[in-house]
C-alpha positions as a Markdown table, in Angstrom:
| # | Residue | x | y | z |
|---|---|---|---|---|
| 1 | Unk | -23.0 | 47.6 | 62.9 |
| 2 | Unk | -20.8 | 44.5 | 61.6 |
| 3 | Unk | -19.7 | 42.2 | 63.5 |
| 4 | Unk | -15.5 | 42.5 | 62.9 |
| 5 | Unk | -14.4 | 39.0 | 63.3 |
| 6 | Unk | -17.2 | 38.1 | 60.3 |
| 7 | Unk | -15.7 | 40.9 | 58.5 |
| 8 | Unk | -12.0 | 39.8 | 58.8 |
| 9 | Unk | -13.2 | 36.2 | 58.3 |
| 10 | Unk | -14.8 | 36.9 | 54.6 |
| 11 | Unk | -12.0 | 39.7 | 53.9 |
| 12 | Unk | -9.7 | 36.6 | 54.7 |
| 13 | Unk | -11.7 | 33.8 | 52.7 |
| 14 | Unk | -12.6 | 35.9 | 49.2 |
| 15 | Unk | -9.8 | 38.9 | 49.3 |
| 16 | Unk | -13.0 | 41.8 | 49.4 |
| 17 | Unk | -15.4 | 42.5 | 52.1 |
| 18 | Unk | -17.8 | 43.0 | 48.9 |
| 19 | Unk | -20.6 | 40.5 | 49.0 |
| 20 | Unk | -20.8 | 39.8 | 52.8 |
| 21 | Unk | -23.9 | 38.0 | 53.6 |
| 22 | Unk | -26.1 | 40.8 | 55.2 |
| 23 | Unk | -24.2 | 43.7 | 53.6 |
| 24 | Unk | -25.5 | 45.6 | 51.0 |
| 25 | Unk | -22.2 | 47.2 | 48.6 |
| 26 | Unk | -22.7 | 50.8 | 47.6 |
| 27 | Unk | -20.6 | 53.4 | 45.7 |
| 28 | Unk | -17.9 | 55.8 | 46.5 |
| 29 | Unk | -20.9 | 58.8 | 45.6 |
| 30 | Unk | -23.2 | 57.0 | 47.4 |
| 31 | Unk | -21.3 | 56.4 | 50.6 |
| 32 | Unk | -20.9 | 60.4 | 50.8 |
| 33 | Unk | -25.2 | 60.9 | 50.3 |
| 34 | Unk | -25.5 | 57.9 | 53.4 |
| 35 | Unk | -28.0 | 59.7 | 56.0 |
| 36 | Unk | -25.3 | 59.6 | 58.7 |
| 37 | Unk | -24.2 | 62.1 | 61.1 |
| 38 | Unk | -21.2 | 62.6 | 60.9 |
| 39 | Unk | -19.1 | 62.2 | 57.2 |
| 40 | Unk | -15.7 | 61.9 | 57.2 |
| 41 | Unk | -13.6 | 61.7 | 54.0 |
| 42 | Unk | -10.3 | 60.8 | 54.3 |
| 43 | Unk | -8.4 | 59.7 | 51.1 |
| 44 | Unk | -9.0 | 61.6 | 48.5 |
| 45 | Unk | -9.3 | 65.5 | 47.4 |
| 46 | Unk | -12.7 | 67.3 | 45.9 |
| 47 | Unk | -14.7 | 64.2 | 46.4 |
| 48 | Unk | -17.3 | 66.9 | 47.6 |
| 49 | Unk | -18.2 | 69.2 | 45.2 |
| 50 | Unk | -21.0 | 71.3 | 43.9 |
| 51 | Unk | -22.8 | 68.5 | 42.1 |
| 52 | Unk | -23.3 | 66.3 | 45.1 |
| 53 | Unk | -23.1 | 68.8 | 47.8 |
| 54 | Unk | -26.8 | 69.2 | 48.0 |
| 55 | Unk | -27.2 | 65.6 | 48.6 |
| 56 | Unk | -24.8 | 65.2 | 51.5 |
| 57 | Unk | -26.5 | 64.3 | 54.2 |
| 58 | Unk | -24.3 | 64.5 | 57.3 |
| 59 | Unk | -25.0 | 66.9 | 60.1 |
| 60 | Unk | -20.9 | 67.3 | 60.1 |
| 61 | Unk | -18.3 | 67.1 | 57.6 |
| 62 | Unk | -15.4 | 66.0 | 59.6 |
| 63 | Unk | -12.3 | 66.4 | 57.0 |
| 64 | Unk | -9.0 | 63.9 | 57.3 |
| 65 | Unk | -8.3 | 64.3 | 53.8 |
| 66 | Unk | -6.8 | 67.4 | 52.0 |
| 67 | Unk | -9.2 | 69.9 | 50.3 |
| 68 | Unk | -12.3 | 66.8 | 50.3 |
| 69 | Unk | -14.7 | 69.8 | 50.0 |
| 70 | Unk | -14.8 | 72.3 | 46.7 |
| 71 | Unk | -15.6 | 75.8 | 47.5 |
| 72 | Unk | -19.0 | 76.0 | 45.9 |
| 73 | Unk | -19.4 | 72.9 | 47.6 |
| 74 | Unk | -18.3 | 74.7 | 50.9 |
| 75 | Unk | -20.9 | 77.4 | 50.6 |
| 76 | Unk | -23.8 | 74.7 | 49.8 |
| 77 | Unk | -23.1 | 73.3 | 53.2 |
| 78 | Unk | -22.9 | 76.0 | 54.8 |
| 79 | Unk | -26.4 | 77.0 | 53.7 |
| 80 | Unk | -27.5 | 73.5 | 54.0 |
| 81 | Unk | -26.4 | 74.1 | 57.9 |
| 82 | Unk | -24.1 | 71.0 | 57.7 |
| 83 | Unk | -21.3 | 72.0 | 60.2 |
| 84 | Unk | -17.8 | 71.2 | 58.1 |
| 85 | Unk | -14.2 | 70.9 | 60.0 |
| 86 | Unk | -12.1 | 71.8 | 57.5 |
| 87 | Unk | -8.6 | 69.9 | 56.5 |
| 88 | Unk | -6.2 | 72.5 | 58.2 |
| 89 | Unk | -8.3 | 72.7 | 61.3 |
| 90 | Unk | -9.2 | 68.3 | 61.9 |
| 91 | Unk | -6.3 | 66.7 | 60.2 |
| 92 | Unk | -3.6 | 69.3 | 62.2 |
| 93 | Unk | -2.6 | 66.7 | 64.7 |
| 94 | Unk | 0.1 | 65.1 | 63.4 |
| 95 | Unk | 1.6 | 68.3 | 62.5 |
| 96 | Unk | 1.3 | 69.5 | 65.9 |
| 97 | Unk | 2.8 | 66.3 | 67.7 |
| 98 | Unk | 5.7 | 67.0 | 65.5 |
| 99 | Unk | 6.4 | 70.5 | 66.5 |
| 100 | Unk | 6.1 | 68.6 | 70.0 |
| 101 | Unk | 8.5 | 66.0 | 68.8 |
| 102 | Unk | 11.0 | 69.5 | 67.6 |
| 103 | Unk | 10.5 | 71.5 | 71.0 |
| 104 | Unk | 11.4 | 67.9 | 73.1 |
| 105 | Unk | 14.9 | 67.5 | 70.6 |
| 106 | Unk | 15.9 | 71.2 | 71.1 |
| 107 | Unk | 15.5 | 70.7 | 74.7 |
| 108 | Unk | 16.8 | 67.3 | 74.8 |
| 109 | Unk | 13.3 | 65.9 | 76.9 |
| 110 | Unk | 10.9 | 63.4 | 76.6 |
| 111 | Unk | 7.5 | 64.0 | 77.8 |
| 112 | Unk | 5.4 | 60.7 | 78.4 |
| 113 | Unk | 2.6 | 59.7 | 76.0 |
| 114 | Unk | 0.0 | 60.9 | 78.4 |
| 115 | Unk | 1.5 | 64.6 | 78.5 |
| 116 | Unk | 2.1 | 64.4 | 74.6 |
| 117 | Unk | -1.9 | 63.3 | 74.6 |
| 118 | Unk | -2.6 | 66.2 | 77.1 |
| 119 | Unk | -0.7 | 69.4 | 75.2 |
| 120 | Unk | -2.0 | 67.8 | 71.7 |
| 121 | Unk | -5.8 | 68.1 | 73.3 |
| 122 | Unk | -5.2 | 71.5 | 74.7 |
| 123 | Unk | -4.1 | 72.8 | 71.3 |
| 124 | Unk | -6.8 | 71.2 | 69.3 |
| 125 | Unk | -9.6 | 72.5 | 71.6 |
| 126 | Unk | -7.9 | 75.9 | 72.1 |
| 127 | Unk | -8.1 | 76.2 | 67.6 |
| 128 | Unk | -11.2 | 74.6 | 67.5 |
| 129 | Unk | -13.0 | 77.4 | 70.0 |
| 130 | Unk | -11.1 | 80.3 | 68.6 |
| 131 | Unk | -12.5 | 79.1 | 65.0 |
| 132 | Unk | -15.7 | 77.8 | 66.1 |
| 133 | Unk | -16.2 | 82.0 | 68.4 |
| 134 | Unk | -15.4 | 83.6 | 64.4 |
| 135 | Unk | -17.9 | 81.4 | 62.9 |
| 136 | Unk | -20.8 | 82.0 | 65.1 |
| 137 | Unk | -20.0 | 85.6 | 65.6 |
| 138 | Unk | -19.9 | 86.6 | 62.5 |
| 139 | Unk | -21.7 | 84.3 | 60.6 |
| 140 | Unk | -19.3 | 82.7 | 58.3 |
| 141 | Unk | -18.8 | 78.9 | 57.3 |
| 142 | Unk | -15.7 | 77.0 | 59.6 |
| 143 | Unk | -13.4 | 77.3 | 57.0 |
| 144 | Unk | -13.3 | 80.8 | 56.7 |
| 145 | Unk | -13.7 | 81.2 | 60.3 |
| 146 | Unk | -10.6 | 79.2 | 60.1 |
| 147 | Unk | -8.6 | 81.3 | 57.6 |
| 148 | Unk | -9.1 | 84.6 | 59.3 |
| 149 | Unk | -7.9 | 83.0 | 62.7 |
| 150 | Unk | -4.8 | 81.6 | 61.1 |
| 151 | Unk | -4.2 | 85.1 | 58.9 |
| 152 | Unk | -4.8 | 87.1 | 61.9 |
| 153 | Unk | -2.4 | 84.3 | 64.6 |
| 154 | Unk | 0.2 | 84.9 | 61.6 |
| 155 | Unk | -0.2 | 88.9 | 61.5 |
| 156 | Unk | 0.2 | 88.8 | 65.6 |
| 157 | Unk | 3.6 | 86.4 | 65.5 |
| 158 | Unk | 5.3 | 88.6 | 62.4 |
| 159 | Unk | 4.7 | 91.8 | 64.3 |
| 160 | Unk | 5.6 | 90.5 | 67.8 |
| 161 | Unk | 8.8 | 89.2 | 66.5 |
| 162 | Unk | 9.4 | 92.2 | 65.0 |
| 163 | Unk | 9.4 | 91.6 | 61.4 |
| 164 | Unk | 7.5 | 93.9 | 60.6 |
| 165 | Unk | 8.7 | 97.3 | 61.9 |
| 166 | Unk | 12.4 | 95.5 | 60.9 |
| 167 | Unk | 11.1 | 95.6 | 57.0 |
| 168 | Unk | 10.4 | 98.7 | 57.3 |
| 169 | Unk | 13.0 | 100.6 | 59.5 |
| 170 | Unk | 15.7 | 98.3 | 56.8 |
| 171 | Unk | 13.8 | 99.1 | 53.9 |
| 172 | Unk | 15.6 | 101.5 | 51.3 |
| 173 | Unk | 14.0 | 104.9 | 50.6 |
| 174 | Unk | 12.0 | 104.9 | 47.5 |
| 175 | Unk | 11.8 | 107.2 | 45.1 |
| 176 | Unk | 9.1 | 107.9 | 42.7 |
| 177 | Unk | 10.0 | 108.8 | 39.0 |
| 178 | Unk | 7.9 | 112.0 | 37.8 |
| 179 | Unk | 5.9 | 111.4 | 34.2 |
């Protein structure tokens, strides 16, 4: 590892952590082929693709940014057996502590970081295990292990609200015109 206050220090003295003594400077491409275990892009979109997939070398693909990973590159992964986390499913945190944030204002509370902290962890762990069960069972990559939990959590909350049967029972009569 690096030491941080040496890192600060030369960031401070030459404005670039580029050329630390001890440090060797690499590119963006090749910080994404780095044998490490665990990758995590988190700036920018289709910065893995099917032209570098192959050379990832990551055991997991843990992704903060939105739509890092390319389809084809998805599939070359998954056959590559390196285990992604796909955007909707890692980065969904700070989408979920502000639902939190709604369900407190409508109810005029405040819950304490701790319980925010708690609720946030049972929700993420709750997804993860419901995405991670469709992958293994039927032998899919996470992300569309991921998409058919979310389509079918989706399906479940329009038909238990009634939405659907409403559409339907509302819906005017149609009538076909004979050719």
């Amino acid at each position: 590892g690096l030491n941080y206050e040496a890192v600060v220090a030369h960031k401070r003295e030459t404005g670039s952590v580029v050329g630390m003594a001890g440090c060797q400077s690499v590119t963006n491409e090749e910080l994404l082929e780095l044998a490490v275990d665990i990758l995590v892009p988190a700036a920018l979109e289709g910065v893995i693709h099917k032209d570098n997939a192959s050379s990832i070398q990551a055991k997991i693909v843990a992704e903060l940014a939105n739509g890092p990973t390319s389809p084809e590159a998805d599939h070359i992964l998954f056959e590559k057996g390196v285990f992604v986390i796909p955007d909707f499913l890692c980065n969904a945190g700070g989408v979920t502590v502000s639902y939190f944030e709604q369900v407190q204002n409508a109810s005029n509370d405040q819950w304490p970081l701790s319980e925010v902290h708690r609720r946030l962890d049972e929700r993420m762990t709750e997804a993860f295990r419901a995405v991670y069960s469709v992958r293994e069972s039927k032998r899919v990559h996470t992300r569309l292990a991921a998409y058919a939990v979310s389509v079918e959590r989706v399906a479940q909350a329009v038909f238990d609200r009634g939405w659907v049967r409403k559409i339907y029972a509302d819906a005017p009569k149609k009538t076909v015109a004979k050719t």
